[in-house]
CHARMM internal coordinates of N, CA and C (Angstrom, degrees):
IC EDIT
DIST 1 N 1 CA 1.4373
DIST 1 CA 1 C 1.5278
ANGL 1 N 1 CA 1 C 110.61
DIST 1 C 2 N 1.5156
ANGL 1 CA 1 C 2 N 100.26
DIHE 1 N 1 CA 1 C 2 N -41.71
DIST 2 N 2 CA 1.6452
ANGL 1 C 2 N 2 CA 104.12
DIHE 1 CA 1 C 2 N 2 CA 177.35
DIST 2 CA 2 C 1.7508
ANGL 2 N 2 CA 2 C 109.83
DIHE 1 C 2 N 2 CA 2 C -50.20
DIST 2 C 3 N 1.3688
ANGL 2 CA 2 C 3 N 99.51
DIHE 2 N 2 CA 2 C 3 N -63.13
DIST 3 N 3 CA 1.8740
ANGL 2 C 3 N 3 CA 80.52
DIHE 2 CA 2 C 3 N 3 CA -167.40
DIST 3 CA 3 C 1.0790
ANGL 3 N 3 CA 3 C 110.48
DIHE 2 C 3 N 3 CA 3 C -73.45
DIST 3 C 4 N 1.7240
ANGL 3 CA 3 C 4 N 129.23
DIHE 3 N 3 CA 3 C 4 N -20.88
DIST 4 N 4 CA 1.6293
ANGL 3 C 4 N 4 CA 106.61
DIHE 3 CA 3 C 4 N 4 CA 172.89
DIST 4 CA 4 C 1.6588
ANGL 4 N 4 CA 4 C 110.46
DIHE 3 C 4 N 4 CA 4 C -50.75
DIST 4 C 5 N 1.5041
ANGL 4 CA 4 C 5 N 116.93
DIHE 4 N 4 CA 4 C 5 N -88.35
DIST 5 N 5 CA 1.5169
ANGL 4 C 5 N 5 CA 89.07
DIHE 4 CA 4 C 5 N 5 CA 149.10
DIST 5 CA 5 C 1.5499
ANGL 5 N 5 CA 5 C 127.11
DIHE 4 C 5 N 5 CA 5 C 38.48
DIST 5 C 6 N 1.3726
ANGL 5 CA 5 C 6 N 100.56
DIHE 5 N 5 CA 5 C 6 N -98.74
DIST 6 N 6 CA 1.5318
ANGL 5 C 6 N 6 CA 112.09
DIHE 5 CA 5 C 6 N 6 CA -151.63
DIST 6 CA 6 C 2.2381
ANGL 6 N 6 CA 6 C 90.10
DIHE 5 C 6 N 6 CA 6 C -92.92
DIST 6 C 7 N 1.1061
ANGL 6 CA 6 C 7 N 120.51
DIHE 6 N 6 CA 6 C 7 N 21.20
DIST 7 N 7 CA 1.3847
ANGL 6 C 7 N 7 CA 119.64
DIHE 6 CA 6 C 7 N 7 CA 160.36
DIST 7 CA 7 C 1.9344
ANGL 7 N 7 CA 7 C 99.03
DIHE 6 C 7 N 7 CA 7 C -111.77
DIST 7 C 8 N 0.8004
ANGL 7 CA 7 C 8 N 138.12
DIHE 7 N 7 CA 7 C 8 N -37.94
DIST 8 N 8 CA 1.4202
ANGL 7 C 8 N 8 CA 148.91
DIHE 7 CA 7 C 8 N 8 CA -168.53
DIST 8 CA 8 C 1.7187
ANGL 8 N 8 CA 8 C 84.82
DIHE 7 C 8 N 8 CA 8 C -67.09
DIST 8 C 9 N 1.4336
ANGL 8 CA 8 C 9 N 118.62
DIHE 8 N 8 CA 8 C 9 N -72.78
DIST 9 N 9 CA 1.8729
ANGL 8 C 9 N 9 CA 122.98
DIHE 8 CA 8 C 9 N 9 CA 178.58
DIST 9 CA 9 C 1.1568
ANGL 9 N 9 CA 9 C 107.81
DIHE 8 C 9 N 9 CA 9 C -25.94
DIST 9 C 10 N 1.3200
ANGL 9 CA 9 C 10 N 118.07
DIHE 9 N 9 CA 9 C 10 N -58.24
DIST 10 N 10 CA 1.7162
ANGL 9 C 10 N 10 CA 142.36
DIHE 9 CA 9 C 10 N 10 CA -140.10
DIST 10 CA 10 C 1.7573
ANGL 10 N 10 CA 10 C 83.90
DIHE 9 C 10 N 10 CA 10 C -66.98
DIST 10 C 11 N 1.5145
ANGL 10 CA 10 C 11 N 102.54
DIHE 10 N 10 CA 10 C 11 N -57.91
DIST 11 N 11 CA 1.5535
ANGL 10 C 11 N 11 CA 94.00
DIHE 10 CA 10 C 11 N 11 CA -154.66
DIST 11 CA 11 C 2.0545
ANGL 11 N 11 CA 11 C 116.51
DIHE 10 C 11 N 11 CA 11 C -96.13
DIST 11 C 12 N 1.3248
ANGL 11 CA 11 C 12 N 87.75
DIHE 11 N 11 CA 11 C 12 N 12.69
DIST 12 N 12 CA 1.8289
ANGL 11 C 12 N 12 CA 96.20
DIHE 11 CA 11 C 12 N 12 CA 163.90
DIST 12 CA 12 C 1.3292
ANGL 12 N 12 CA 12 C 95.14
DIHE 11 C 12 N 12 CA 12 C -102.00
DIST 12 C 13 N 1.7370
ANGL 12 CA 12 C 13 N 129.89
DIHE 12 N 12 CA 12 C 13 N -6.33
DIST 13 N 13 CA 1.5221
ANGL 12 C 13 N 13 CA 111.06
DIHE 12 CA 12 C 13 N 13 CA 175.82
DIST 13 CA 13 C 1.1090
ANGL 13 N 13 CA 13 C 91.51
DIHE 12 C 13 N 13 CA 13 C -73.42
DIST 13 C 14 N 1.4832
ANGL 13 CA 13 C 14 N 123.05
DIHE 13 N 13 CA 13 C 14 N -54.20
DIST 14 N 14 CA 1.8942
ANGL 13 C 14 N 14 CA 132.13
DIHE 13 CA 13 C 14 N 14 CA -179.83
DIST 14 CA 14 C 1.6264
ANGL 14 N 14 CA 14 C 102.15
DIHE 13 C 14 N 14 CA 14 C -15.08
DIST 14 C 15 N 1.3764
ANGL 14 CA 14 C 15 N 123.43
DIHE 14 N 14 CA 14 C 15 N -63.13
DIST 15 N 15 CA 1.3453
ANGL 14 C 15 N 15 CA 128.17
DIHE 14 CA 14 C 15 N 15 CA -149.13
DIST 15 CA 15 C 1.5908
ANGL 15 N 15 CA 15 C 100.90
DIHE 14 C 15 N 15 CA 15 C -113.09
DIST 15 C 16 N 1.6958
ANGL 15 CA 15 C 16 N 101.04
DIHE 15 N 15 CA 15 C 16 N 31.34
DIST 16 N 16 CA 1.6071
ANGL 15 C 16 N 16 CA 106.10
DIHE 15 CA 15 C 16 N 16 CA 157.13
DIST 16 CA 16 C 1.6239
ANGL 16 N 16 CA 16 C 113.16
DIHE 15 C 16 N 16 CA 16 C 70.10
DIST 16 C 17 N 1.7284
ANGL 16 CA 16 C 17 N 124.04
DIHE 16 N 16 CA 16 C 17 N 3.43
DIST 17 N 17 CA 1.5488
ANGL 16 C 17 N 17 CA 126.85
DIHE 16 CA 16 C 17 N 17 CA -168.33
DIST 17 CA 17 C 1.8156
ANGL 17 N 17 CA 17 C 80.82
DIHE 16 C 17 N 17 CA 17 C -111.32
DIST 17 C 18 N 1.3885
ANGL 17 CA 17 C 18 N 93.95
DIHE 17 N 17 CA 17 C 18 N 123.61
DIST 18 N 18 CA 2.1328
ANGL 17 C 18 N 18 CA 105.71
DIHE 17 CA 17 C 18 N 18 CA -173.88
DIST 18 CA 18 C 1.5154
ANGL 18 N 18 CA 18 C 86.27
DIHE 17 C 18 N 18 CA 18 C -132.76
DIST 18 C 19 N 1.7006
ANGL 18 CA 18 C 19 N 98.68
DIHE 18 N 18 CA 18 C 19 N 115.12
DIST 19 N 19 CA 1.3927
ANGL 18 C 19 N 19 CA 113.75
DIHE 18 CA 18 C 19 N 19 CA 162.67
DIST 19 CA 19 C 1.7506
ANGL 19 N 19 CA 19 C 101.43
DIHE 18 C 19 N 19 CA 19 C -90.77
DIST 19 C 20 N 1.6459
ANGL 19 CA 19 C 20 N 123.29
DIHE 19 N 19 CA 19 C 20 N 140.82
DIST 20 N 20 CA 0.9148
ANGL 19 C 20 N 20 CA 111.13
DIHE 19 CA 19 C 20 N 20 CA 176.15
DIST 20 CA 20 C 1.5756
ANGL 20 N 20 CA 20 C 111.51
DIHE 19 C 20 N 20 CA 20 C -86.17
DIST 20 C 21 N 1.3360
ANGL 20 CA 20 C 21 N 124.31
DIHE 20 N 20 CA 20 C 21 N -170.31
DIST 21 N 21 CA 1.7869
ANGL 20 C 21 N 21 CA 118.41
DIHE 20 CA 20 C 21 N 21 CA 165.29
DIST 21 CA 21 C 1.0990
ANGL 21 N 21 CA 21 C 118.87
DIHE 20 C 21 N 21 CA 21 C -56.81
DIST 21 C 22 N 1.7187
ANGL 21 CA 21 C 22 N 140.41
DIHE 21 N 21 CA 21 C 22 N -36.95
DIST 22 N 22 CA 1.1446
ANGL 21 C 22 N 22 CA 127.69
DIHE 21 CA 21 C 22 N 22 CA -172.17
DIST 22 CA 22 C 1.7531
ANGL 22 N 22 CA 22 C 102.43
DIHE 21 C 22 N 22 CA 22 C -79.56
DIST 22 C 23 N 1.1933
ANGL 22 CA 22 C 23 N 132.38
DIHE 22 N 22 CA 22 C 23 N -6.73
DIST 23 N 23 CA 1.5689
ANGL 22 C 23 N 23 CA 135.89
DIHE 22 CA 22 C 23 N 23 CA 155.52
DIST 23 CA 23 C 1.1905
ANGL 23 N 23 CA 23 C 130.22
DIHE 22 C 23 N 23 CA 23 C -72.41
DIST 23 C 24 N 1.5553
ANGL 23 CA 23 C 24 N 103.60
DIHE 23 N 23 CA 23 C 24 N -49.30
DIST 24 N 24 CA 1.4853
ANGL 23 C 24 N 24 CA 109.23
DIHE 23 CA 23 C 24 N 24 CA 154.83
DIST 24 CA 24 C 1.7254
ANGL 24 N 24 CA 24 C 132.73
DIHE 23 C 24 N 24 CA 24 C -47.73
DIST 24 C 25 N 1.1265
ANGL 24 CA 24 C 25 N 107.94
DIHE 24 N 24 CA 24 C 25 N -52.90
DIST 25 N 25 CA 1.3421
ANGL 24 C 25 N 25 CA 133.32
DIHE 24 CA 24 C 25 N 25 CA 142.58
DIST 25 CA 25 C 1.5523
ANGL 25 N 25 CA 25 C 110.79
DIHE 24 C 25 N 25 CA 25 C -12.51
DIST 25 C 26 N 1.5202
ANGL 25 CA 25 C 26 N 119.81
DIHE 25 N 25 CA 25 C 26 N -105.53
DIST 26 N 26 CA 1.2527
ANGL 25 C 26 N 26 CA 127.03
DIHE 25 CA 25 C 26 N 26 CA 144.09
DIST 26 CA 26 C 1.6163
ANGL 26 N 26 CA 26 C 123.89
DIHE 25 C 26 N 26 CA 26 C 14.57
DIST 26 C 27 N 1.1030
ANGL 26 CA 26 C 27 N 94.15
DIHE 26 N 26 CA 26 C 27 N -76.07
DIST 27 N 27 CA 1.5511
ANGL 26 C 27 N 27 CA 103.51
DIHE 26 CA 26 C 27 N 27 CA -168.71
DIST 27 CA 27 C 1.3397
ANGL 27 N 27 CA 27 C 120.79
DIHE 26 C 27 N 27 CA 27 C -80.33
DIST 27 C 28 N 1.4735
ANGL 27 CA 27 C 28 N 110.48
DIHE 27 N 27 CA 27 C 28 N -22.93
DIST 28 N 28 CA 1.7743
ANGL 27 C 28 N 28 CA 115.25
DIHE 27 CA 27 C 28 N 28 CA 157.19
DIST 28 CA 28 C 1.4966
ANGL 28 N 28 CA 28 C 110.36
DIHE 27 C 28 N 28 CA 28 C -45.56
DIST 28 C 29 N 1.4272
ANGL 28 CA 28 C 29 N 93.53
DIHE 28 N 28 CA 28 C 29 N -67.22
DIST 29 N 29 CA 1.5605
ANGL 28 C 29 N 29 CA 117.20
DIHE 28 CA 28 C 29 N 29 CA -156.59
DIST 29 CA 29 C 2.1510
ANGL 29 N 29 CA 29 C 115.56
DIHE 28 C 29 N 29 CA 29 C -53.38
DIST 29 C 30 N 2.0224
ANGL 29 CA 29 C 30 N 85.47
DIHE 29 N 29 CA 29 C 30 N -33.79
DIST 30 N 30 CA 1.7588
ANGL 29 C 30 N 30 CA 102.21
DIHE 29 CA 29 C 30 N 30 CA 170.30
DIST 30 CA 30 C 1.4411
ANGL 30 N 30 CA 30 C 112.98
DIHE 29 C 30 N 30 CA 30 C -77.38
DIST 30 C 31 N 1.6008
ANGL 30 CA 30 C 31 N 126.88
DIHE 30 N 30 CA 30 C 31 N -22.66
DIST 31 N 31 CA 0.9176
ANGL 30 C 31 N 31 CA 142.05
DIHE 30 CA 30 C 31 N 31 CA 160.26
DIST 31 CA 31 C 2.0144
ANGL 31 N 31 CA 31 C 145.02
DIHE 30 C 31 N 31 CA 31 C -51.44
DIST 31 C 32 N 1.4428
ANGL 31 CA 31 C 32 N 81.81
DIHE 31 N 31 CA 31 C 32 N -22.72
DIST 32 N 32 CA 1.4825
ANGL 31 C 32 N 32 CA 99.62
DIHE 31 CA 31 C 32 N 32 CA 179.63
DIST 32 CA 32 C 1.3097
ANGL 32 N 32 CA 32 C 121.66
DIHE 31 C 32 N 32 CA 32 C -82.79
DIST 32 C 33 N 0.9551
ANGL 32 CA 32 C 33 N 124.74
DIHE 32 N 32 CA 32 C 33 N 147.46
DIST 33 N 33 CA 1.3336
ANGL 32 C 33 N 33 CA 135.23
DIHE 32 CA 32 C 33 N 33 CA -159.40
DIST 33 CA 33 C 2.1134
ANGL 33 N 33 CA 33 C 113.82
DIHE 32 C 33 N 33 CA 33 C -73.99
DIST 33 C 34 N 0.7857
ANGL 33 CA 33 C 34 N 132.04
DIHE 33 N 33 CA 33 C 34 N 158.90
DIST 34 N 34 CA 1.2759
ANGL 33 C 34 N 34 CA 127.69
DIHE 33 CA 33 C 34 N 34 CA -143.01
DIST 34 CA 34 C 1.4201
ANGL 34 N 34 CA 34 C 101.91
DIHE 33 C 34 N 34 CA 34 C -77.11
DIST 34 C 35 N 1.4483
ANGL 34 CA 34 C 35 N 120.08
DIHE 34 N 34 CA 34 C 35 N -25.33
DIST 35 N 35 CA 1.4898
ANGL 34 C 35 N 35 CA 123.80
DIHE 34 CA 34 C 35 N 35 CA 172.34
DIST 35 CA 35 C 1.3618
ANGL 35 N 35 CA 35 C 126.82
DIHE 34 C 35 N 35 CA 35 C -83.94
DIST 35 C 36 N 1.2371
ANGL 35 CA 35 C 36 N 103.91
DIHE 35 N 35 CA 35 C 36 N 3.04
DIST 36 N 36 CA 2.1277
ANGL 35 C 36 N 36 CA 120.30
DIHE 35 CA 35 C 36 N 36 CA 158.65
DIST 36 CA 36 C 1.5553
ANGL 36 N 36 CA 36 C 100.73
DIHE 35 C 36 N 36 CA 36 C -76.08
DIST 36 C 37 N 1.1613
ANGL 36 CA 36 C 37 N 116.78
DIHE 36 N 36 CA 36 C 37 N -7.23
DIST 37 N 37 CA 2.1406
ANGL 36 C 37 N 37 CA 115.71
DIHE 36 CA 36 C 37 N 37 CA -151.93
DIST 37 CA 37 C 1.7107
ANGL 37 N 37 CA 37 C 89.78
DIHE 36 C 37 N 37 CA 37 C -36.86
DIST 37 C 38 N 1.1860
ANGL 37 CA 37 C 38 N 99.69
DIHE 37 N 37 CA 37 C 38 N -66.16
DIST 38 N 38 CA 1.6016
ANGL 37 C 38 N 38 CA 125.54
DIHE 37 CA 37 C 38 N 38 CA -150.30
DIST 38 CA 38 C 1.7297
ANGL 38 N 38 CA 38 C 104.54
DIHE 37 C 38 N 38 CA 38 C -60.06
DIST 38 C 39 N 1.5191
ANGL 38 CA 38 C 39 N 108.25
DIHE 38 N 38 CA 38 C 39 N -51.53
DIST 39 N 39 CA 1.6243
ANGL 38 C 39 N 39 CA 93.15
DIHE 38 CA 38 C 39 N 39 CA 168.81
DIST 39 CA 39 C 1.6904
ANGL 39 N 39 CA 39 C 112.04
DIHE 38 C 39 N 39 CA 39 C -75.83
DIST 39 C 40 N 1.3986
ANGL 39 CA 39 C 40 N 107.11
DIHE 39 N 39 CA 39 C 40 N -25.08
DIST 40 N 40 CA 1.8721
ANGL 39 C 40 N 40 CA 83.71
DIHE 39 CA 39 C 40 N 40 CA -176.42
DIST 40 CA 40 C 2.0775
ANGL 40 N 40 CA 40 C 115.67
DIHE 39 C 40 N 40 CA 40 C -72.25
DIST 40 C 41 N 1.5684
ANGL 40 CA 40 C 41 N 84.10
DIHE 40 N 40 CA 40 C 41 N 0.99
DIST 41 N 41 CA 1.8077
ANGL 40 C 41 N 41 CA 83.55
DIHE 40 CA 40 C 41 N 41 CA 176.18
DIST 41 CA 41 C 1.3790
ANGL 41 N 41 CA 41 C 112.78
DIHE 40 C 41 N 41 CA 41 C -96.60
DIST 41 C 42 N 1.5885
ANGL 41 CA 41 C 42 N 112.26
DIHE 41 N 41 CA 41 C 42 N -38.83
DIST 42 N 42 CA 1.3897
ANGL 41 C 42 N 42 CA 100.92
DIHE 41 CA 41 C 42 N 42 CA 171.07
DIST 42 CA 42 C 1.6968
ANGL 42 N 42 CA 42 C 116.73
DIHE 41 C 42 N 42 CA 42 C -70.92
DIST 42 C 43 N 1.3856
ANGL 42 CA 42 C 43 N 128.29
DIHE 42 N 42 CA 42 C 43 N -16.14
DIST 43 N 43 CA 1.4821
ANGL 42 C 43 N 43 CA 129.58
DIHE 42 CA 42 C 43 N 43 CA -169.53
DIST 43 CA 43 C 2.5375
ANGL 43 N 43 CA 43 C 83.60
DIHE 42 C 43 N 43 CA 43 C -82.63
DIST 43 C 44 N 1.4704
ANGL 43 CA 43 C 44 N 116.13
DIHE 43 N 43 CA 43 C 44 N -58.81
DIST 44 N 44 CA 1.2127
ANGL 43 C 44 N 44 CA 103.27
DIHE 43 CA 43 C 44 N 44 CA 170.65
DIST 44 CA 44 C 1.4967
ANGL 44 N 44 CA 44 C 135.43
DIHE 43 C 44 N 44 CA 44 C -15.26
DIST 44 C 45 N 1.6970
ANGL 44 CA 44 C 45 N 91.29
DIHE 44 N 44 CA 44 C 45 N -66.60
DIST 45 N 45 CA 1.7336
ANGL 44 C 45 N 45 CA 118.55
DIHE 44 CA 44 C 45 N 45 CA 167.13
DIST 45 CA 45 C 1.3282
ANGL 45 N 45 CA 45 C 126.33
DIHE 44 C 45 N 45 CA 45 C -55.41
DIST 45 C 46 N 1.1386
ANGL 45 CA 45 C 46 N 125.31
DIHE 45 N 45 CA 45 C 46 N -53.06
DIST 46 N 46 CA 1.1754
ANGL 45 C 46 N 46 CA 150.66
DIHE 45 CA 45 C 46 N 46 CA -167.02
DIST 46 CA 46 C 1.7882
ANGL 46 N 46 CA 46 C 101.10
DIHE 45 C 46 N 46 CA 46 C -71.31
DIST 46 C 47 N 1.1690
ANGL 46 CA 46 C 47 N 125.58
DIHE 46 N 46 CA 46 C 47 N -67.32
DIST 47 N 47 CA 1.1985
ANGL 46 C 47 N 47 CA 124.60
DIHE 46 CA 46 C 47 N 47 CA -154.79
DIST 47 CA 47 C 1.6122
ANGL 47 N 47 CA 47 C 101.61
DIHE 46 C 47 N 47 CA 47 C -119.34
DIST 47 C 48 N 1.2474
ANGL 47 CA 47 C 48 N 105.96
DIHE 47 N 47 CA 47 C 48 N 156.52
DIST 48 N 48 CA 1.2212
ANGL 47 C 48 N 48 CA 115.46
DIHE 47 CA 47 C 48 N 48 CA 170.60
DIST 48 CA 48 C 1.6336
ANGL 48 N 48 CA 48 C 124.98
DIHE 47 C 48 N 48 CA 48 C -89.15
DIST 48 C 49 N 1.1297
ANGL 48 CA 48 C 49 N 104.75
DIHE 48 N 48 CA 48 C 49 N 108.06
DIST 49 N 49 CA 1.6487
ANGL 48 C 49 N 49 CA 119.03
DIHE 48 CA 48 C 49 N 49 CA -155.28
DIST 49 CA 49 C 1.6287
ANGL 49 N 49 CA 49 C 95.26
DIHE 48 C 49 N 49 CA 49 C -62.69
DIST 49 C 50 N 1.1427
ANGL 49 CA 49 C 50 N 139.80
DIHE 49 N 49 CA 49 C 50 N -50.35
DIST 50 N 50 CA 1.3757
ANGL 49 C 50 N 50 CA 128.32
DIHE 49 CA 49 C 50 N 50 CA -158.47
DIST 50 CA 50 C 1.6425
ANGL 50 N 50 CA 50 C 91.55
DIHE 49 C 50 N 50 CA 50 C -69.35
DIST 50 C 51 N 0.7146
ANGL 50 CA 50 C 51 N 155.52
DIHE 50 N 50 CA 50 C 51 N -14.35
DIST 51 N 51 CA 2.0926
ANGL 50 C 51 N 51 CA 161.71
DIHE 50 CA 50 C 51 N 51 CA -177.54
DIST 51 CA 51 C 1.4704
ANGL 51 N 51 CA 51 C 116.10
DIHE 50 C 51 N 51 CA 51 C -103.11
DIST 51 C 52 N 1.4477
ANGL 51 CA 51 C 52 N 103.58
DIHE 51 N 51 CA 51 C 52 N -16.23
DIST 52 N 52 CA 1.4619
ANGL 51 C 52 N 52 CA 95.97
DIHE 51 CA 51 C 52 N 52 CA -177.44
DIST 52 CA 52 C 1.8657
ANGL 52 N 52 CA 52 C 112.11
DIHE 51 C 52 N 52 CA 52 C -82.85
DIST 52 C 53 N 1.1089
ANGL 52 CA 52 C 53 N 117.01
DIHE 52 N 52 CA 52 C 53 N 143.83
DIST 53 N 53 CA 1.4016
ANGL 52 C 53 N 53 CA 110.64
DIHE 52 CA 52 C 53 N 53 CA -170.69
DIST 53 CA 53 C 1.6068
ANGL 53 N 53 CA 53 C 104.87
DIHE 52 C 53 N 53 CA 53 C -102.93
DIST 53 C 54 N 1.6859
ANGL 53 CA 53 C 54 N 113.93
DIHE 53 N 53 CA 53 C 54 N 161.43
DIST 54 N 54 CA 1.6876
ANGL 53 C 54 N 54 CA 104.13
DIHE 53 CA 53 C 54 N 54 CA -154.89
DIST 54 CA 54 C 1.4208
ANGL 54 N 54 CA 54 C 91.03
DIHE 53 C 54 N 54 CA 54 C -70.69
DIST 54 C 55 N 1.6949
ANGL 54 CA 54 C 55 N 140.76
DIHE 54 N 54 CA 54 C 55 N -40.26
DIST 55 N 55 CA 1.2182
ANGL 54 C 55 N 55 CA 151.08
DIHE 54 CA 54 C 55 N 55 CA 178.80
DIST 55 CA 55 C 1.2682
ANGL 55 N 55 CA 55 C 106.06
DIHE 54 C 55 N 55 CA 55 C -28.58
DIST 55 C 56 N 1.8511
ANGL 55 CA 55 C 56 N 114.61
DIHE 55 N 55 CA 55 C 56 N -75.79
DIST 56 N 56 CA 1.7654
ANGL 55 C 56 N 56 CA 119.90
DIHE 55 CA 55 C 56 N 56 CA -174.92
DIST 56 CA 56 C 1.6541
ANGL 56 N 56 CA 56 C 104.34
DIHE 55 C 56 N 56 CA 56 C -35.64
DIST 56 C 57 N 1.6431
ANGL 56 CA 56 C 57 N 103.27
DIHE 56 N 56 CA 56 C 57 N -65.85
DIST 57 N 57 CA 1.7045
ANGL 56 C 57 N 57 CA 124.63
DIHE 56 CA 56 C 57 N 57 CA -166.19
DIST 57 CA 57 C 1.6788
ANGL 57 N 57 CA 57 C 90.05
DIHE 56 C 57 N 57 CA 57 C -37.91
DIST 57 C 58 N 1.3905
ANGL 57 CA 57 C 58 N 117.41
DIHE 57 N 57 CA 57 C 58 N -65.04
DIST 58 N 58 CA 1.5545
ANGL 57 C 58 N 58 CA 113.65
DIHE 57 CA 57 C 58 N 58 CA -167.76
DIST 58 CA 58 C 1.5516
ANGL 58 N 58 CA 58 C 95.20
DIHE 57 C 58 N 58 CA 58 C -60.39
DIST 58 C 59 N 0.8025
ANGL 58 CA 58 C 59 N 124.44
DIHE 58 N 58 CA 58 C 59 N -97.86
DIST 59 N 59 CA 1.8986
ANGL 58 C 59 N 59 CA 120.00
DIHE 58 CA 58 C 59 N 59 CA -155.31
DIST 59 CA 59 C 1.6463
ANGL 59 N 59 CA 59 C 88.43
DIHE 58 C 59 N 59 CA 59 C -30.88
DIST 59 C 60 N 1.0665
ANGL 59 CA 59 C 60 N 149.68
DIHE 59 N 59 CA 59 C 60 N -77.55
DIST 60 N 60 CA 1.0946
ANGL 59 C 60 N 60 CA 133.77
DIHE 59 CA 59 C 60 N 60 CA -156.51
DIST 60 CA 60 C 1.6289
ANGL 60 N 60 CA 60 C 128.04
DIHE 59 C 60 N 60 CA 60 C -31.11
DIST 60 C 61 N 1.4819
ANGL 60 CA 60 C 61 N 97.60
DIHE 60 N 60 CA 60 C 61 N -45.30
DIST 61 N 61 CA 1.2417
ANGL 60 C 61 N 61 CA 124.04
DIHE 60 CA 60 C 61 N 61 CA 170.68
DIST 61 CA 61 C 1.7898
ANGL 61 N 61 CA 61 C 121.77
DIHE 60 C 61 N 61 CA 61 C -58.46
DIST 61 C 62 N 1.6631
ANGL 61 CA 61 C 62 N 88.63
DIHE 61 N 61 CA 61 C 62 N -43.77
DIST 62 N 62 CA 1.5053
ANGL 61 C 62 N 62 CA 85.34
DIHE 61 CA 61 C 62 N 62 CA -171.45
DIST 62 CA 62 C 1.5678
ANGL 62 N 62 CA 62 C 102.86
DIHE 61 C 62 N 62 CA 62 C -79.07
DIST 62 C 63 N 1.6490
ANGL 62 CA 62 C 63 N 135.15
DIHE 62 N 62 CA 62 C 63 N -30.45
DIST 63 N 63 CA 1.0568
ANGL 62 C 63 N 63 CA 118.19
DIHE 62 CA 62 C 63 N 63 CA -175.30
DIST 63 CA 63 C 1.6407
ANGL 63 N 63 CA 63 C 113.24
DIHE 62 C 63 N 63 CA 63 C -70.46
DIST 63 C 64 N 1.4382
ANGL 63 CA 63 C 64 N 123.95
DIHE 63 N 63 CA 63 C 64 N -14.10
DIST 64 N 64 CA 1.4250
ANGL 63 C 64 N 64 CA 127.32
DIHE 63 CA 63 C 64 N 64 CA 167.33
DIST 64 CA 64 C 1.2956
ANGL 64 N 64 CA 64 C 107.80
DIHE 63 C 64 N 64 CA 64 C -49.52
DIST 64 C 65 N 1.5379
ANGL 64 CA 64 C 65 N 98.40
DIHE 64 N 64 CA 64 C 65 N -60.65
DIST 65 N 65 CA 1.7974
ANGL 64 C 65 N 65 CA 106.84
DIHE 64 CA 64 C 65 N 65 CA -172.62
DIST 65 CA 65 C 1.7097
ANGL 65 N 65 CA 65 C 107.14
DIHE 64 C 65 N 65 CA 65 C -60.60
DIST 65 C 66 N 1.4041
ANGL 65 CA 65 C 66 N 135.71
DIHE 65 N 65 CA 65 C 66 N -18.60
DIST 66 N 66 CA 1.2770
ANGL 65 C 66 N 66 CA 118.79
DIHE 65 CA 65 C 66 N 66 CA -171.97
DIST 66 CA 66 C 1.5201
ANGL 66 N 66 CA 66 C 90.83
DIHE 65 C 66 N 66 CA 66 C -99.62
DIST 66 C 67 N 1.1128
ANGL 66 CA 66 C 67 N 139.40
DIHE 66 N 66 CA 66 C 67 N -14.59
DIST 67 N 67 CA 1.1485
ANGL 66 C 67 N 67 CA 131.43
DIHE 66 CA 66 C 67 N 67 CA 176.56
DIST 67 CA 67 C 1.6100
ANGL 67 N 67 CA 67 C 141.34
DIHE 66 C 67 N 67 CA 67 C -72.07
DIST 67 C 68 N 1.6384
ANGL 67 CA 67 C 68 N 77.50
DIHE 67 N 67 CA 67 C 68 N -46.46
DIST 68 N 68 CA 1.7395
ANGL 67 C 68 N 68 CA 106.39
DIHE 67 CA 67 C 68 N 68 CA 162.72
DIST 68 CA 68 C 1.7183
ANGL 68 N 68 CA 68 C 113.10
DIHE 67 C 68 N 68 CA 68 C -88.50
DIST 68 C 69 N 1.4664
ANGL 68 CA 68 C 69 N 102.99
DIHE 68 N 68 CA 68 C 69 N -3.25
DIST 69 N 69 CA 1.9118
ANGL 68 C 69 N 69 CA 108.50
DIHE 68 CA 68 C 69 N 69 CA 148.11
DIST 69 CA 69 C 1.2680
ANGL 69 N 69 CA 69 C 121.97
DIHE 68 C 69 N 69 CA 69 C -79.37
DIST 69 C 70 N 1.5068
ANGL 69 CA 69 C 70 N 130.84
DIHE 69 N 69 CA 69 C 70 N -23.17
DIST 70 N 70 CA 1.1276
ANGL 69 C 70 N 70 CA 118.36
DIHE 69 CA 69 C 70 N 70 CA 170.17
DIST 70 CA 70 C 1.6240
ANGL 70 N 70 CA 70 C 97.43
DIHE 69 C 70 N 70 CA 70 C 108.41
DIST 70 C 71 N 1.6397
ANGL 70 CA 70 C 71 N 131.95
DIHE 70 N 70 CA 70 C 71 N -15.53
DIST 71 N 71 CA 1.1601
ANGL 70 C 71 N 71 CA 135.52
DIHE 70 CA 70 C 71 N 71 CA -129.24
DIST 71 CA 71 C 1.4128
ANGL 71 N 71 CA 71 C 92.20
DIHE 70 C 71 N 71 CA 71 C -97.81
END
COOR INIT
IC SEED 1 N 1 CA 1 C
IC BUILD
């Protein structure tokens, strides 16, 4: 999901429209599918979205997902 993502960025930089990280950010997090609800509210709550970097947000995310895999 991350690099689709980060190919979609790439090419509104092309045509001069620059979301910064705290947008990028954002739009992952509005992006997720309805069974993230609960971590994208505590990651909301929890942290201060304009500081969070897209890197932290992802690992954060992915250790949810291996966790709530059982893995």
């Amino acid at each position: 999901m991350f690099s689709r993502f980060q190919i979609v960025v790439s090419s509104l930089q092309v045509q001069y429209k620059i979301y910064m990280t705290p947008g990028h950010v954002k739009k992952i997090l509005r992006s997720l599918p309805f069974r993230w609800r609960s971590k994208v509210t505590a990651i909301q709550e929890g942290k201060n979205l304009s500081k969070l970097s897209l890197e932290n947000m992802i690992s954060v995310l992915k250790s949810h997902e291996i966790i709530s895999n059982g893995c």
